[in-house]
C-alpha positions, 0 to 999 in steps of 0.5 A: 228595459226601454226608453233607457229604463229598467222596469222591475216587476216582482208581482205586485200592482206596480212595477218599480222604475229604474235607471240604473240597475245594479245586480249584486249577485251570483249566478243562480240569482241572476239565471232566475230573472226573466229579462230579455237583456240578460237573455243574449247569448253574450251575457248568458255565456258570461253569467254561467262562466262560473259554477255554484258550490255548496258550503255548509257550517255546523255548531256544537254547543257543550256545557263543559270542554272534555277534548284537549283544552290546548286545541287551538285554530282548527283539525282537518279530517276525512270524516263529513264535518272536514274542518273543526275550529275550537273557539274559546272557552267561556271563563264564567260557564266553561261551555264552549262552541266548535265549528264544523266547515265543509266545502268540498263535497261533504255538504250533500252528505249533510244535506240527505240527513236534514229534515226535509221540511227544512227551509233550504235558505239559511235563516236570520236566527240560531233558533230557526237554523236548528238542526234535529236530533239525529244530525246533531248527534252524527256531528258529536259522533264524528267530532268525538271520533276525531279526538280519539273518544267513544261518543258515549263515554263524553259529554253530548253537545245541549245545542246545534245550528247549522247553515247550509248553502244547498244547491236548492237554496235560492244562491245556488251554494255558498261560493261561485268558482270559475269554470275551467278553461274561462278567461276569467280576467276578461270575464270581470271586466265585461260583466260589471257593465254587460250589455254595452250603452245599458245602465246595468251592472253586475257585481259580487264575489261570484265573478272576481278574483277572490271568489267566496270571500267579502274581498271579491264583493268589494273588489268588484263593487269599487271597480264599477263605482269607480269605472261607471259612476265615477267615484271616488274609490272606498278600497286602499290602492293597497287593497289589491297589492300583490308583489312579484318576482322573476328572472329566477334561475331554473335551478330555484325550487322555491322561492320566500322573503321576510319583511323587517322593521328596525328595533332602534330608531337608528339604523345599524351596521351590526347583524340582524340582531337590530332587525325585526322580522314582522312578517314571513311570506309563504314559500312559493313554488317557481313556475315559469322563473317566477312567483306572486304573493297576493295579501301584502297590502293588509301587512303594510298597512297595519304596519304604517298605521303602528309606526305613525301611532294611528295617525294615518287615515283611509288610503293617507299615509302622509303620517308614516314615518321614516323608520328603517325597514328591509326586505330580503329574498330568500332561495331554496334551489333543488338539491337532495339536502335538507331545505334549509342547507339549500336556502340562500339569500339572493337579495336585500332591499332596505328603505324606510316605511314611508318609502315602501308605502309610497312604492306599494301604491305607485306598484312601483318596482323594488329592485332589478339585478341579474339574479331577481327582479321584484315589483309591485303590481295591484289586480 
């Protein structure tokens, strides 16, 4: 860095020049660069503020389907491949793929077993990401196992890949996650523009509030496009939605609200017999007179682009229309009784789909009473 430029050298005759310098990743990649400004003790303390994780998939590739055929979504096990997805089964060939997704600790249990010649960076094509005999007859016997079957009375899998993100490969892992005790929130915001006055930034999944998922890369990329370059935002205000409730009792345990759409376009004073429920959120436990729900966005958005018949555009929602819709909060307090002797609805909201957008993207507040105060807020 100098004359408030980047110099960027990667071995060859000439090296690159910049302006501005983005680093789109995490935290091994980062901690490999030989640079002077990254060195400062400010920076290096925000860059290892997270830790690598390794993660690891496997596929199995079988002529014919021998386990239930009914197996839908996925089976979580003890065993090393830890979490199992059936995808669907061909209709012409009847051949079917099973996935194997493990990121706990299990990976170095399949990394001691990989050749070890193997490249240790997931490559760009299954041929190249083929694992050896012995690997993919451990994950048939694991995975037979886990459907009650003796691995010699079923069919072997043809084929199997892996992708294996090791601590040897050149990210580290597969994922990033904040260490304990870090202020994670400060962190975010610091290291998108680390060395004040400098025209470097950082960005990725690695350091953001959806660490491992496509979110938190795009997450933090809008955040820095629109904070130091002045752009115009790519993600939806509704993106980042999440909805909140306090001033709950200390008799709640937990805490659940489902969201409603009219099935007449007239609204009507019988029983819910003329309501919809188009979306149930998860029961979440009270801590501290309050609960968070993050994802809403994604349900009220589909659902603005159904009711308008998908005349809305990106973060437009001019074209929502006004069908009624409701949303009720739901208590389940302490008790010895069964969980559903104990729910009680505290609260019902009603409005329409054009207001409930327009009030998601001002984060505006839903309704306030002496049980329950609900709002809208976005990270």
């Amino acid at each position: 860095r100098g004359n408030n430029a980047f110099y960027l050298d990667f071995g060859e005759d000439n090296p690159l020049v910049a302006s501005n310098l983005i680093l789109a990743m995490p935290r091994k990649c980062l901690s490999s660069i030989e640079s002077a400004s990254l060195a400062t003790p400010e920076v290096q303390k925000m860059i290892q503020s997270v830790k690598p994780k390794p993660f690891f998939k496997l596929f199995l590739c079988y002529e014919r389907v021998w386990w239930d055929k009914s197996l839908t979504g996925r089976s979580i096990t003890t065993l090393p491949i830890r979490q199992c997805y059936y995808w669907q089964i061909d209709k012409e060939t009847g051949r079917a793929v099973i996935m194997f997704y493990d990121d706990g600790s299990n990976p170095e249990f399949w990394s001691a077993i990989l050749d070890r010649d193997r490249d240790p960076d997931v490559q760009d094509t299954w041929e190249d990401n083929r694992v050896a005999e012995n690997v993919k007859l451990e994950a048939h016997r694991q995975f037979a196992k886990l459907q009650g079957k003796d691995p010699e009375s079923v069919p072997k899998p043809y084929a199997a890949s892996c992708a294996s993100w090791s601590g040897e490969s050149k990210f580290g892992g597969g994922v990033n996650f904040w260490l304990p005790k870090v202020d994670s929130q400060k962190i975010i915001d610091a290291i998108i523009q680390p060395i004040p006055n400098a025209r470097l930034f950082i960005c990725g999944s690695a350091y953001s509030n959806y660490q491992g998922w496509v979110e938190g890369a795009l997450e933090t990329a809008d955040c820095m496009l629109t904070k130091k370059f002045n752009l115009k935002p790519f993600l939806s205000p509704l993106d980042n939605l999440k909805i909140h409730v306090n001033n709950l009792s200390k008799k709640v345990d937990k805490v659940y609200f489902e969201m409603s759409v009219a099935k007449k376009e007239e609204r009507s004073n019988e029983e819910d017999g003329q309501w919809k429920v188009i979306y149930k959120s998860e029961e979440k436990k009270v801590e501290k007179a309050s609960a968070s729900w993050d994802g809403l966005g994604v349900v009220l958005e589909a659902q603005a682009k159904k009711l308008s018949s998908g005349r809305t555009q990106d973060g437009d929602y001019s074209a929502v229309d006004n069908t009624p819709m409701k949303i009720s909060f739901l208590l389940i307090k302490f008790g010895r009784f069964l969980p559903s002797s104990r729910k009680c609805k505290v609260q019902t909201y009603e409005t329409t789909a054009h207001d409930l957008i327009n009030k998601a993207q001002r984060a505006d507040k839903l309704f306030k009473n002496s049980k329950i105060t609900v709002e809208f807020t976005s990270t």
